[in-house]
mmCIF file of the C-alpha atoms, coordinates in Angstrom:
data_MODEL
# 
_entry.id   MODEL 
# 
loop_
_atom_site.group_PDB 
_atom_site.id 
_atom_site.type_symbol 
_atom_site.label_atom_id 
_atom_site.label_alt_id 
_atom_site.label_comp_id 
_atom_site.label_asym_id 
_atom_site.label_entity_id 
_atom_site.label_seq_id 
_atom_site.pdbx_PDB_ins_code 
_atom_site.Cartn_x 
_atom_site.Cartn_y 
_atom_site.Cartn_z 
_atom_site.occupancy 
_atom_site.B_iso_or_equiv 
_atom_site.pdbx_formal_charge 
_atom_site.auth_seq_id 
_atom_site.auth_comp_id 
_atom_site.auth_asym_id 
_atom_site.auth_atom_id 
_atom_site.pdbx_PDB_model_num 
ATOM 1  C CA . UNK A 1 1  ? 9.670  27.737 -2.200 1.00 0.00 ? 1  UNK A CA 1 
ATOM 2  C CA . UNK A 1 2  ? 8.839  24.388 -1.353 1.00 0.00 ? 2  UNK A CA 1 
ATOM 3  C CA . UNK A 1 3  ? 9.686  21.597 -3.943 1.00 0.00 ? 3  UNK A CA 1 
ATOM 4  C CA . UNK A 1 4  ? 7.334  18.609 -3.794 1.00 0.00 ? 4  UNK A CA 1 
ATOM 5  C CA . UNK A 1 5  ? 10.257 16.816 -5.612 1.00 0.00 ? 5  UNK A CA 1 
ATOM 6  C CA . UNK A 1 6  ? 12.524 17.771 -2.753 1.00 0.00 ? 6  UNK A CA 1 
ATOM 7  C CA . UNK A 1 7  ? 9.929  16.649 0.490  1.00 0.00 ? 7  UNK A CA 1 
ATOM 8  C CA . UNK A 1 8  ? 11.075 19.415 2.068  1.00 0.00 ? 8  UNK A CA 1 
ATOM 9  C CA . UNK A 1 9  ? 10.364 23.411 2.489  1.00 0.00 ? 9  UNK A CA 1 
ATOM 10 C CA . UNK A 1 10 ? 13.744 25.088 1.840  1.00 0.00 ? 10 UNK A CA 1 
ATOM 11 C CA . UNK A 1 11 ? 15.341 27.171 4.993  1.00 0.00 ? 11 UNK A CA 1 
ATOM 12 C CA . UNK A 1 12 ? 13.831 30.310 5.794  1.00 0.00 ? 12 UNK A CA 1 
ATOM 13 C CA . UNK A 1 13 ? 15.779 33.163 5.277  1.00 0.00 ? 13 UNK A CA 1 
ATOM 14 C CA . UNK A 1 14 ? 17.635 34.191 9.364  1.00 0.00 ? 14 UNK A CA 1 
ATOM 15 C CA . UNK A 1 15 ? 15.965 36.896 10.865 1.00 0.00 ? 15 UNK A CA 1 
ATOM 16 C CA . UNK A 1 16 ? 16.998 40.407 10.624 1.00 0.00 ? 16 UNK A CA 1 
ATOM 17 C CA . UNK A 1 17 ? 18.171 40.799 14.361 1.00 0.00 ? 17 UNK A CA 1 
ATOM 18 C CA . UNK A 1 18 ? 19.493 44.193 15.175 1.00 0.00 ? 18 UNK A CA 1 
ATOM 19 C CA . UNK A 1 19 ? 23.226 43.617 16.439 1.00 0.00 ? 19 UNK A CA 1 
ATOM 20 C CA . UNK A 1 20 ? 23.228 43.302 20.503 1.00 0.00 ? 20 UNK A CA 1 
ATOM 21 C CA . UNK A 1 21 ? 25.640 46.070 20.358 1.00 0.00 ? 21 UNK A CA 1 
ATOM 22 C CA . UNK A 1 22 ? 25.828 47.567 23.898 1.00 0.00 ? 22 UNK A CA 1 
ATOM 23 C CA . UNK A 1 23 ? 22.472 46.780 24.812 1.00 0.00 ? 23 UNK A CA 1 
ATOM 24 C CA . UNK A 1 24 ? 23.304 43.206 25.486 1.00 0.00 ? 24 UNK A CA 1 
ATOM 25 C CA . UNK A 1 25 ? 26.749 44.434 27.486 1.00 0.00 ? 25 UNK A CA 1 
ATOM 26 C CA . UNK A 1 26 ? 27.863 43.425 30.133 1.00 0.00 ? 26 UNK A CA 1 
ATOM 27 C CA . UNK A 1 27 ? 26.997 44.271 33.955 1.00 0.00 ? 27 UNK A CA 1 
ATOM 28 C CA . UNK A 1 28 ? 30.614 45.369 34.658 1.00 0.00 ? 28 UNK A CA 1 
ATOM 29 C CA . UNK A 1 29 ? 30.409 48.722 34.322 1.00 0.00 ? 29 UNK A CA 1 
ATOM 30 C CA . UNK A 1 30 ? 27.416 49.125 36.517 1.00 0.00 ? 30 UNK A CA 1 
ATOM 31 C CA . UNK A 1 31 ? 28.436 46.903 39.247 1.00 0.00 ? 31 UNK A CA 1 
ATOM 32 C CA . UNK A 1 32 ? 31.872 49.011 39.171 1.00 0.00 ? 32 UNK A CA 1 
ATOM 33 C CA . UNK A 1 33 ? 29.374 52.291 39.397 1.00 0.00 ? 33 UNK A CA 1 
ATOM 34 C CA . UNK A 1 34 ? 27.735 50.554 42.256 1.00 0.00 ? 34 UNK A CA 1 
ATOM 35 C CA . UNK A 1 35 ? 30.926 49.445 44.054 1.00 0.00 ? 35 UNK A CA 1 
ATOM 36 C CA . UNK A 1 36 ? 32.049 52.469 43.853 1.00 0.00 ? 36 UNK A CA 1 
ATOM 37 C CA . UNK A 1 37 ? 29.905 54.807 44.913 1.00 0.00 ? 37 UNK A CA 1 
ATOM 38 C CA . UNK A 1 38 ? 29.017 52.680 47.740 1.00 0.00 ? 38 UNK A CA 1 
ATOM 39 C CA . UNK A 1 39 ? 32.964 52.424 49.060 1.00 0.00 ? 39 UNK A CA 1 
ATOM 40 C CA . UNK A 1 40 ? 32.599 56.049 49.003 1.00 0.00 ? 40 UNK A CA 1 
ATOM 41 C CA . UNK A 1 41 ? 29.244 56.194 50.608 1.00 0.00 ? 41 UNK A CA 1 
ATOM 42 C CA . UNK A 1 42 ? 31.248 53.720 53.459 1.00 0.00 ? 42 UNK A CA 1 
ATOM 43 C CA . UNK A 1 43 ? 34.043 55.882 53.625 1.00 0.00 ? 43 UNK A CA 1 
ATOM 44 C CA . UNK A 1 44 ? 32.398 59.288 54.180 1.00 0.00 ? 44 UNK A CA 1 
ATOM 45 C CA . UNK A 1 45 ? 29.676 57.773 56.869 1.00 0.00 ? 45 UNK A CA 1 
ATOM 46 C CA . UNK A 1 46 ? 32.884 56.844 58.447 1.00 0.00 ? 46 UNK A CA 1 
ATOM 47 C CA . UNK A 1 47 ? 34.917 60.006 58.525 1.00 0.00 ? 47 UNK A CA 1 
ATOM 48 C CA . UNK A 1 48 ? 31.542 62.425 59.368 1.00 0.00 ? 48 UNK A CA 1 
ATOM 49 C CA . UNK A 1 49 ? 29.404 59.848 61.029 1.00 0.00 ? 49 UNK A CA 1 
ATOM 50 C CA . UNK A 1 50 ? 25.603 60.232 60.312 1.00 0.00 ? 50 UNK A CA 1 
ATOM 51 C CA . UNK A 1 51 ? 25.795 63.988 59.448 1.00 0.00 ? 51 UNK A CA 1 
ATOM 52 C CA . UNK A 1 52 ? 27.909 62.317 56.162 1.00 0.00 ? 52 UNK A CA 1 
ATOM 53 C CA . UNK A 1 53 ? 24.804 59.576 55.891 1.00 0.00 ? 53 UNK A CA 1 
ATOM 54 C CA . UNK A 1 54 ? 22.444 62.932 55.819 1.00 0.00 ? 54 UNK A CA 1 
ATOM 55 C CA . UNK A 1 55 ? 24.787 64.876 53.440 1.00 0.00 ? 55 UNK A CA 1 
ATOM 56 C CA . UNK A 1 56 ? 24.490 61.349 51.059 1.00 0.00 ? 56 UNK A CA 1 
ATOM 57 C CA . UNK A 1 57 ? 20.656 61.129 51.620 1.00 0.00 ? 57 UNK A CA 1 
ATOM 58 C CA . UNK A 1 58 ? 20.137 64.647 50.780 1.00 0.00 ? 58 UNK A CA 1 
ATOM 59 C CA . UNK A 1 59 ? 22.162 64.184 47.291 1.00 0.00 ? 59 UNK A CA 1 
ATOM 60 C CA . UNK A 1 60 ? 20.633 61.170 46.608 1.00 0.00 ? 60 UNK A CA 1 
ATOM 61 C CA . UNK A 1 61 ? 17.143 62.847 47.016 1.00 0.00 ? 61 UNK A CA 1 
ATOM 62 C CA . UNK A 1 62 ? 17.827 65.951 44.990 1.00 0.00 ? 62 UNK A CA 1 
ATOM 63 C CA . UNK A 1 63 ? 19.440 63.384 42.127 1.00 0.00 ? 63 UNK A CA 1 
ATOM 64 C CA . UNK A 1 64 ? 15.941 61.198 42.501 1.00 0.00 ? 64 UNK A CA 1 
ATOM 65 C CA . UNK A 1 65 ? 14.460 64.218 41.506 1.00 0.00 ? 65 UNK A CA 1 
ATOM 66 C CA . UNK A 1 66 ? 16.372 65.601 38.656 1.00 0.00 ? 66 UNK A CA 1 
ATOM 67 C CA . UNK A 1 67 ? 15.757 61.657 37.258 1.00 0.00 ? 67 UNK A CA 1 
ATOM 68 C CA . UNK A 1 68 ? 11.679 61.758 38.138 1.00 0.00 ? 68 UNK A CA 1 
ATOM 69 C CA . UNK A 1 69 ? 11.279 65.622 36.560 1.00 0.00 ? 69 UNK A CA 1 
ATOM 70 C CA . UNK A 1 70 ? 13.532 64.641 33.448 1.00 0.00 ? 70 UNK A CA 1 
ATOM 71 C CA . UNK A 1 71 ? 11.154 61.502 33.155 1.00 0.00 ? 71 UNK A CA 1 
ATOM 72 C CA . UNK A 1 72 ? 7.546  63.619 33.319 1.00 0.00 ? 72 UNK A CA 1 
ATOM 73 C CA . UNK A 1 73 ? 8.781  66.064 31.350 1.00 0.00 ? 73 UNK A CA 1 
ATOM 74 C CA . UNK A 1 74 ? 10.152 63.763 28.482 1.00 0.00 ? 74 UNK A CA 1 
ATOM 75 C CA . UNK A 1 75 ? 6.815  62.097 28.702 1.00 0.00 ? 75 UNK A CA 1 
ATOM 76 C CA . UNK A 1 76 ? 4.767  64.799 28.507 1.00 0.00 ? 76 UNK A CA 1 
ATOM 77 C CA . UNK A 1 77 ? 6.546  66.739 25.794 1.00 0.00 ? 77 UNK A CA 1 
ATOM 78 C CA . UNK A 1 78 ? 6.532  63.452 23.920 1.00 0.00 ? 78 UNK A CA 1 
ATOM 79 C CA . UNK A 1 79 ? 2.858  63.352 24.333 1.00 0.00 ? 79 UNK A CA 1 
ATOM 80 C CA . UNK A 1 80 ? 2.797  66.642 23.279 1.00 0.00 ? 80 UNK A CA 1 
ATOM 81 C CA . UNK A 1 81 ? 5.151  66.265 20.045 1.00 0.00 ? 81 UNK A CA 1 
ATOM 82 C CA . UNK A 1 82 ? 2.765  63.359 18.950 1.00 0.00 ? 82 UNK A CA 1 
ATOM 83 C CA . UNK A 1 83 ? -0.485 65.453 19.232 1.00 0.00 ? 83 UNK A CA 1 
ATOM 84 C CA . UNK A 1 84 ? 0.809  68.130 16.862 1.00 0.00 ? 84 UNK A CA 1 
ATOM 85 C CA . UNK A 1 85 ? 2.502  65.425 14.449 1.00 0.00 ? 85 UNK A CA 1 
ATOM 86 C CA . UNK A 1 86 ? -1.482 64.093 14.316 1.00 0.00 ? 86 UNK A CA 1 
ATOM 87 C CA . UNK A 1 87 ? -3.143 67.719 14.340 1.00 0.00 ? 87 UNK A CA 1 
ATOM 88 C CA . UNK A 1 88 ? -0.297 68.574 11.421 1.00 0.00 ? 88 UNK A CA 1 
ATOM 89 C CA . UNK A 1 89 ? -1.115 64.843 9.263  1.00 0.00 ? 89 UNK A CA 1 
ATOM 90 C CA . UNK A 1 90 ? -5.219 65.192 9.794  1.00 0.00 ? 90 UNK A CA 1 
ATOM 91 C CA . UNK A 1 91 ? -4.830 69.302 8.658  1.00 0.00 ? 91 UNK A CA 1 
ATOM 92 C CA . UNK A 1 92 ? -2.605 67.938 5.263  1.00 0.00 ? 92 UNK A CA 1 
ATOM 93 C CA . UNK A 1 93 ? -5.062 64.624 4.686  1.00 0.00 ? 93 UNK A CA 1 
ATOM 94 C CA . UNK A 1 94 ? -8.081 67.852 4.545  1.00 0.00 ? 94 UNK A CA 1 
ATOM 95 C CA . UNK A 1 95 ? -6.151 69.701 2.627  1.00 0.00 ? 95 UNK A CA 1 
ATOM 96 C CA . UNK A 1 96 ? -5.616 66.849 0.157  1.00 0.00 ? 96 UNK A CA 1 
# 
């Protein structure tokens, strides 16, 4: 409350921030991932030649589309989930 006595509004209460946790972690672990999997990328292109750089574009490929058929589905069975959650609140606001 602000006291006129005072001249000044007291502090506002902090913010409720949710705790950084690992969202705000560090980049470590992916650069590690990314070092990695690129020395072995290195490596194999330089024990096969290019039939290795095929063998790592054709993983990489079927992986991209694991990752884009795991994304459309979640999206469209979350679209999905939400319509019935609305088509099961409108039925039980007409019932009501």
């Amino acid at each position: 409350m602000y006291d006129v006595g005072q001249g000044k509004p007291d502090r506002p209460e902090s913010a409720n921030r949710p705790d950084r946790g690992q969202a705000g972690g560090s980049l470590l672990p992916v650069l590690t991932v990314l070092g990695v999997t690129l020395g072995a990328v290195l490596v194999l292109v330089a024990f096969t030649g290019v039939a290795g750089l095929f063998v790592v574009l054709a993983i990489g490929g079927l992986l991209g589309f694991i990752a884009l058929h795991y994304m459309v589905w979640g999206w469209w069975l979350g679209k999905a989930m939400r319509a019935e959650s609305r088509r099961e609140e409108d039925q039980s606001d007409a019932e009501a």
